[in-house]
C-alpha positions in Angstrom: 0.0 0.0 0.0 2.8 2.0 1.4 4.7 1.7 -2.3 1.4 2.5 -4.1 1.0 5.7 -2.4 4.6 6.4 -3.2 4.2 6.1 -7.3 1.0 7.8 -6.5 3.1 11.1 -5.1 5.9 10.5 -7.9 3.1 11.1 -10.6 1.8 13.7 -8.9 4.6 16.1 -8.5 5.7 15.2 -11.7 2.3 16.0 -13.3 2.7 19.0 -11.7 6.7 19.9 -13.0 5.1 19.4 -16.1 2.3 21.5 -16.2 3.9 24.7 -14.5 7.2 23.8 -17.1 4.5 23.8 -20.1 2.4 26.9 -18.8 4.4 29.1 -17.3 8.2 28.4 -18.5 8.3 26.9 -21.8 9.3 29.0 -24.6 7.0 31.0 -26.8 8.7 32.7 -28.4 12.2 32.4 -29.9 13.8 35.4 -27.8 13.1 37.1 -24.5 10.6 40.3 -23.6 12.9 43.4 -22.7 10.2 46.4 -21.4 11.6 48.7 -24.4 10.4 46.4 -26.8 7.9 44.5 -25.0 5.5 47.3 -26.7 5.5 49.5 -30.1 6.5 53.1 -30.2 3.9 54.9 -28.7 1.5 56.6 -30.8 3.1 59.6 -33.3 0.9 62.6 -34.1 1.7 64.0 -37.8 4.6 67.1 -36.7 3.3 70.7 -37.3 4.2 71.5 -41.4 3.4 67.6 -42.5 0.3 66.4 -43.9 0.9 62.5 -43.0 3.7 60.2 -41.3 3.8 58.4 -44.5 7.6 58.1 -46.2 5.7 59.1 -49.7 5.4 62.8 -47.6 9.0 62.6 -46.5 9.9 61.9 -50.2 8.8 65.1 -51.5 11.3 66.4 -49.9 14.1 64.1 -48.9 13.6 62.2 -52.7 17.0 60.3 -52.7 16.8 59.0 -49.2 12.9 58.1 -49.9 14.3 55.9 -53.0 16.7 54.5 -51.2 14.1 53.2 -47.8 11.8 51.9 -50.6 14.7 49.4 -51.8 15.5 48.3 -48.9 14.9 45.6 -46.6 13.4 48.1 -43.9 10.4 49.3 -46.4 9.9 45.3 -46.5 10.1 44.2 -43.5 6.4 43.2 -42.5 5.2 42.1 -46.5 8.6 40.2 -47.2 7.4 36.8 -47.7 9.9 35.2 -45.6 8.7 37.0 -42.2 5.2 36.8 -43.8 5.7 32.3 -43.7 7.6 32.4 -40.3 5.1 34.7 -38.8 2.3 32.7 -39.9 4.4 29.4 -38.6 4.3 31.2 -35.3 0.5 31.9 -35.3 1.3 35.4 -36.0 1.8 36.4 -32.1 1.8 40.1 -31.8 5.0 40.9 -30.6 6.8 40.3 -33.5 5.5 43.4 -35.1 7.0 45.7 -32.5 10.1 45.0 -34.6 8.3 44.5 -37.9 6.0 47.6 -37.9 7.2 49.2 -34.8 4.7 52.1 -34.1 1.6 51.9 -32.6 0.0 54.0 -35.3 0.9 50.4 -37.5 -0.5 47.7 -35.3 -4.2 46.4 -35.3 -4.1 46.1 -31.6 -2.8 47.5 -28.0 -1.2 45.5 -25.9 -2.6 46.4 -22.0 -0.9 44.0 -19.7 1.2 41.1 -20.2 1.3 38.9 -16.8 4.0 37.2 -16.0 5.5 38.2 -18.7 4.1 35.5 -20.9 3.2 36.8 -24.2 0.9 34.2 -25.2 -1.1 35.6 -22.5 -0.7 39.1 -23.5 -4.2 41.3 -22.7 -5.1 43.1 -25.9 -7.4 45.5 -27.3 -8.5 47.0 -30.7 -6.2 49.8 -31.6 -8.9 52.3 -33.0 -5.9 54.3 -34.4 -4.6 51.6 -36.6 -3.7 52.5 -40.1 -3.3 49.4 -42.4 -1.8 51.2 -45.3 0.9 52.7 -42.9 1.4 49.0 -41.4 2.3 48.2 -45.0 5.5 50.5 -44.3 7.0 48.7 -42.1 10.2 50.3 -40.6 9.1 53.7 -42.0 10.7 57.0 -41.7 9.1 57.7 -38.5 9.4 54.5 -37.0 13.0 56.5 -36.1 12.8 60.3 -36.8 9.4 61.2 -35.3 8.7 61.3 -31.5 6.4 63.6 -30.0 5.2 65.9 -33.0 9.6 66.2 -33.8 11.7 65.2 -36.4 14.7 63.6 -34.8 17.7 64.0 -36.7 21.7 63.6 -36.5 22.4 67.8 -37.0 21.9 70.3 -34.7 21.6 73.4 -37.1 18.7 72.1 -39.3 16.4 74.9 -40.4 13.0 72.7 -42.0 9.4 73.3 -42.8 8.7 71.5 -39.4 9.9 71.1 -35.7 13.4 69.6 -35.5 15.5 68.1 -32.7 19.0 66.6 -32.6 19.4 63.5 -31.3 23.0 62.2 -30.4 21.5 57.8 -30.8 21.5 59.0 -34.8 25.6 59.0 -34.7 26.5 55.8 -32.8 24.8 52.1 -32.7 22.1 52.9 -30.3 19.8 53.5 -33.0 19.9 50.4 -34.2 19.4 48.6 -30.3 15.9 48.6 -29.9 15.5 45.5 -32.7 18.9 44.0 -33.1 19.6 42.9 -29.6 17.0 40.7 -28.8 17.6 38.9 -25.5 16.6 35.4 -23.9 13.7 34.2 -22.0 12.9 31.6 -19.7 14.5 28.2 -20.5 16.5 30.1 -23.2 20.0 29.2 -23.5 22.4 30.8 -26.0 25.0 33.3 -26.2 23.0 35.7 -28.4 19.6 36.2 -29.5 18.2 35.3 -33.0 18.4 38.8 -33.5 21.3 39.4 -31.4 23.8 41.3 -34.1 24.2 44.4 -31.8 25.2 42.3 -28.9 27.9 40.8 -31.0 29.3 44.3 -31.9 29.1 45.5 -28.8 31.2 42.6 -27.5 34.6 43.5 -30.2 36.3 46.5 -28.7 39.1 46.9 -31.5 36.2 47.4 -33.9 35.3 50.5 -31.9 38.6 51.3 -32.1 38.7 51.6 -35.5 35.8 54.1 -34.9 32.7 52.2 -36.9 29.7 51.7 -36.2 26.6 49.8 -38.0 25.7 52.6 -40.1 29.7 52.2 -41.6 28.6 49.5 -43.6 25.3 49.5 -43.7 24.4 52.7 -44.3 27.3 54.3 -46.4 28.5 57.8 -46.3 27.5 60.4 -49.0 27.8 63.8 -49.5 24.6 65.6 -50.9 21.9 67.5 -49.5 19.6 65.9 -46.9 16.8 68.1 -48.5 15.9 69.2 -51.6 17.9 72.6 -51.9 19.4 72.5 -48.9 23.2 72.8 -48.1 25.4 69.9 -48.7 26.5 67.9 -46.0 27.6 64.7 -45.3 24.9 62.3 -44.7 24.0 58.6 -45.1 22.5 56.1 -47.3 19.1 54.3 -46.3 20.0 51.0 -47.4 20.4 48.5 -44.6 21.8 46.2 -47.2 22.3 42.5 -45.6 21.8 39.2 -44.8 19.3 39.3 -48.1 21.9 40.8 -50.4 24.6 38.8 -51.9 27.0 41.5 -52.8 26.8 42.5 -48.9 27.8 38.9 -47.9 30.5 39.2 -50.2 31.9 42.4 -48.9 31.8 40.8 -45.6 33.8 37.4 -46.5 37.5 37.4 -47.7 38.7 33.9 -49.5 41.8 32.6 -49.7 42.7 29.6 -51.8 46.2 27.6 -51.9 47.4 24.1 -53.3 50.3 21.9 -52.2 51.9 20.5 -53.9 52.3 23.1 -57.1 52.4 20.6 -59.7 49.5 18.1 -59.9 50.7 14.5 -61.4 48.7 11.0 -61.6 48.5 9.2 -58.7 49.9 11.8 -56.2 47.9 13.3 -53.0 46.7 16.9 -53.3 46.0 19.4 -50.4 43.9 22.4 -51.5 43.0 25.0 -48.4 40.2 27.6 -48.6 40.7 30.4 -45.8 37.4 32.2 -45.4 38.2 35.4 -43.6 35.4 37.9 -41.8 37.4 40.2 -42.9 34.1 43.1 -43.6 32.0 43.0 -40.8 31.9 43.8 -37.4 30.1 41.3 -36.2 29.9 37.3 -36.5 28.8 36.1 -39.5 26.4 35.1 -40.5 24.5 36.9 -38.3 20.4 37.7 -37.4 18.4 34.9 -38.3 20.2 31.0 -36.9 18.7 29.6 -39.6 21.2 31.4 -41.9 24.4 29.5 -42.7 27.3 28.7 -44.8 28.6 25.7 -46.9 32.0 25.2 -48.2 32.3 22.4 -50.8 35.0 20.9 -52.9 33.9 18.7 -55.7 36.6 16.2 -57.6 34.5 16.0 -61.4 35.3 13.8 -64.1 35.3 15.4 -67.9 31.5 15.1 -67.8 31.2 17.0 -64.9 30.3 13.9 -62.9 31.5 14.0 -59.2 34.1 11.4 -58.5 34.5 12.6 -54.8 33.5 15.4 -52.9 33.5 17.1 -49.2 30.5 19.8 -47.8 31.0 21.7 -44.1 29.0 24.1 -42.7 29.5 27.2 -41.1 26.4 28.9 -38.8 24.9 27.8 -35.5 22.7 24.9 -34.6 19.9 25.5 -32.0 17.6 23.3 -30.0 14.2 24.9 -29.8 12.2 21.8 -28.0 11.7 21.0 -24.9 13.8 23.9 -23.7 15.8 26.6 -26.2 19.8 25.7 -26.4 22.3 26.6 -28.5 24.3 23.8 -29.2 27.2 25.0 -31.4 27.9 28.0 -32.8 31.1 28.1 -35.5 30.5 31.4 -36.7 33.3 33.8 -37.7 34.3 36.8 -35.0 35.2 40.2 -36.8 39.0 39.5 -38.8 38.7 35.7 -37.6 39.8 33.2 -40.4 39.0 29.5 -40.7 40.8 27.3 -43.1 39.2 24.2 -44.9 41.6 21.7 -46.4 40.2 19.1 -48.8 43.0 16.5 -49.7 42.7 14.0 -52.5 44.6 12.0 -54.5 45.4 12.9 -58.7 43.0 10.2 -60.6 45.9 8.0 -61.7 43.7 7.3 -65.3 43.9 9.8 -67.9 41.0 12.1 -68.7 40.4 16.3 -67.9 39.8 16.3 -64.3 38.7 19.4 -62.3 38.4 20.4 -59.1 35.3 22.6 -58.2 36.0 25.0 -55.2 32.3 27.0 -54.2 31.2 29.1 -50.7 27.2 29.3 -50.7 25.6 31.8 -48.3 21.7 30.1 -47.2 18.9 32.7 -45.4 17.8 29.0 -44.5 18.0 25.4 -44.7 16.4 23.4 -47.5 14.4 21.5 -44.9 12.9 24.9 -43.3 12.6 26.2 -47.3 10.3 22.9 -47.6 8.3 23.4 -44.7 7.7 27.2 -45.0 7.0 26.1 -49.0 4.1 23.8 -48.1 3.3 24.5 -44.7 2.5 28.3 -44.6 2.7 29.5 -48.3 5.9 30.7 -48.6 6.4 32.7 -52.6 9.6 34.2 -52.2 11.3 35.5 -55.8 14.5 35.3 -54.6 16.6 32.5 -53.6 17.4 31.3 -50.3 20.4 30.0 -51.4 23.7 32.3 -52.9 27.0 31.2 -54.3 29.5 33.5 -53.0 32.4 31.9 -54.2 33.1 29.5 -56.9 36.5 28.1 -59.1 36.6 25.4 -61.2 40.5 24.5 -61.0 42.0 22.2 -64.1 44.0 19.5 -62.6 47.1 19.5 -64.6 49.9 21.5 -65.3 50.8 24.9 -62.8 47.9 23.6 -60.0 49.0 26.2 -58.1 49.0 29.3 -61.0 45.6 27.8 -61.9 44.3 28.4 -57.8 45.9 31.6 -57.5 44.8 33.1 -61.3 42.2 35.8 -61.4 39.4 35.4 -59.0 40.8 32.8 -56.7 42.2 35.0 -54.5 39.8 38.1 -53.2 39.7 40.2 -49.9 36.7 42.4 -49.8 36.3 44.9 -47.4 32.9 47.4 -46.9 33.8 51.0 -47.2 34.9 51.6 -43.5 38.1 50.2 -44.8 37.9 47.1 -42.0 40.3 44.1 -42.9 42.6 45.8 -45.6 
């Protein structure tokens, strides 16, 4: 009786681990609530000397800036199909928008309490202020230079048709805090959030040494006026080219290629080494997103292109999400970190026009998430999750190593800040 009672207790308590684990500890959400982004940007009235918050306004008189936020990332942020599949994956839950479409004059609802902090449990109401037009805008022109009926700005001599206000954030990386430094929750394990770019900045000293800052790469220097008319000054470019750009990636990664020995002959072993070098941003990379990664491959072909042999790494990090969030591993390259790859094989000893294919692909995310997002939740994106950063196709005979190091095989690339050399 005595040992009945006992299993009795043991299910029991466990019952009970398990239901306060599933209801008040288990994860989510994919990254933690910090109180200044646990809501949007309070409400923006339209500034004295504007007709509407909407970029399109802004444009008419800031034209090359507007042109540049509609090409970028930031003007797509809540309609790009790939947040569009993973928000619908994650049953759309509200807080992603405070990133997404930031202000509260963007969001269909208002978030009045959240207990506990859970945000499943979040205590909403309609947002009778919500404009679904501006929500299209996503990270609009106001979502950073409007606050409180003023146009925020990094000069403190600007004469405008409306109320202006310099704001020191404008000029460092604190501008861009609020959304990349994401931090983690309860039974949340990992070094950096999904999102956590800025905290991987902050951590590399000798790149503020070197005085940059995200806007160095990111949003590149130009000299023009702000304003149409207005005095020329040295401004910025609203890009925010990155992880979706390949020419970004590319400035970011350096590549290095050598062969040993220099002479390729039938029958003998060959050592080729790739050095990939983060030798253009100052943070990991790849960053934002874990799902992003990237795959080094050599590929031994035959005359008909056919692969004889071949070797595939990766380069990202690999997360747990279920039952509790841990990061695993995490290979990822620090600011002006290197990592060689060495892929050894031996010369076919038949005759025949052998080759040795050496690519770098950069993936926004794995084939099996592609496939899920794909069938589960409608993904349609035009443009390809996959990019080949790097690719040579070395002939295996004669000079091996004046065939590695002709043309493209060896490139540095460096964003305009001047970082790596």
């Amino acid at each position: 009786m005595r040992r009945a009672w006992k299993i009795l207790l043991g299910v029991l308590v466990l019952g009970t681990l398990t239901y306060v684990y599933y209801t008040e500890v288990k994860p989510t959400v994919i990254f933690g609530l910090r109180s200044d982004y646990a809501r949007a940007i309070p409400y923006q009235p339209v500034p004295a000397g504007l007709d509407s918050l909407k970029a399109e306004s802004c444009g008419r008189c800031h034209r090359a800036i507007y042109e540049e936020w509609r090409s970028s990332i930031h003007a797509q942020a809540y309609q790009d199909p790939f947040f569009q599949a993973y928000w619908k994956r994650d049953g759309q839950i509200w807080v992603c928008l405070n990133c997404h479409t930031p202000l509260e004059n963007q969001q269909p609802t208002l978030i009045k309490t959240i207990p506990r902090g859970r945000v499943e449990r979040a205590i909403q109401e309609p947002n009778p202020r919500y404009d679904r037009e501006y929500q299209k805008e996503a990270i609009t022109c106001a979502a950073c230079h409007v606050r409180d009926g003023v146009i925020l700005g990094p000069y403190d001599d600007s004469v405008a048709p409306h109320p202006t206000k310099f704001d020191s954030a404008f000029r460092t990386t604190q501008i861009c805090y609020r959304c990349h430094n994401v931090v983690s929750g309860p039974a949340q394990f990992y070094n950096a959030g999904p999102c956590g770019t800025y905290a991987e900045y902050e951590g590399k000293f000798f790149m503020k040494e070197k005085g940059l800052i995200c806007q160095s790469c990111h949003m590149p220097a130009a000299v023009r006026p702000v304003a149409e008319g207005g005095p020329i000054r040295e401004g910025r470019q609203h890009l925010w080219r990155g992880g979706h750009d390949p020419e970004m990636i590319k400035q970011a990664l350096a590549v290095e290629l050598e062969a040993d020995p220099r002479q390729s002959r039938a029958g003998e072993e060959i050592t080729v080494t790739l050095t990939l070098i983060n030798a253009g941003a100052g943070h990991k990379i790849p960053t934002g997103d874990p799902d992003r990664h990237f795959t080094v491959e050599f590929l031994l072909e035959d005359e008909h292109q056919e692969v004889l042999t071949q070797q595939k790494t990766t380069m990202g990090r690999w997360i747990l999400w279920q039952p509790v969030i841990l990061e695993v591993h995490d290979n990822r390259l620090l600011p002006l970190a290197s990592r060689e790859y060495r892929f050894a094989y031996r010369h076919p000893a038949q005759p025949g026009d052998f080759t040795l294919r050496v690519r770098v692909r950069y993936h926004i995310l794995t084939d099996g998430q592609h496939e899920m997002l794909r069938t589960k939740y409608g993904l349609t994106a035009a443009d390809p999750y996959a990019f080949t950063i790097y690719e040579r196709v070395i002939p295996l005979s004669g000079d091996l190593a004046a065939a590695v190091m002709d043309g493209d095989a060896r490139r540095r690339f460096a964003c305009a800040a001047g970082v790596g050399g």
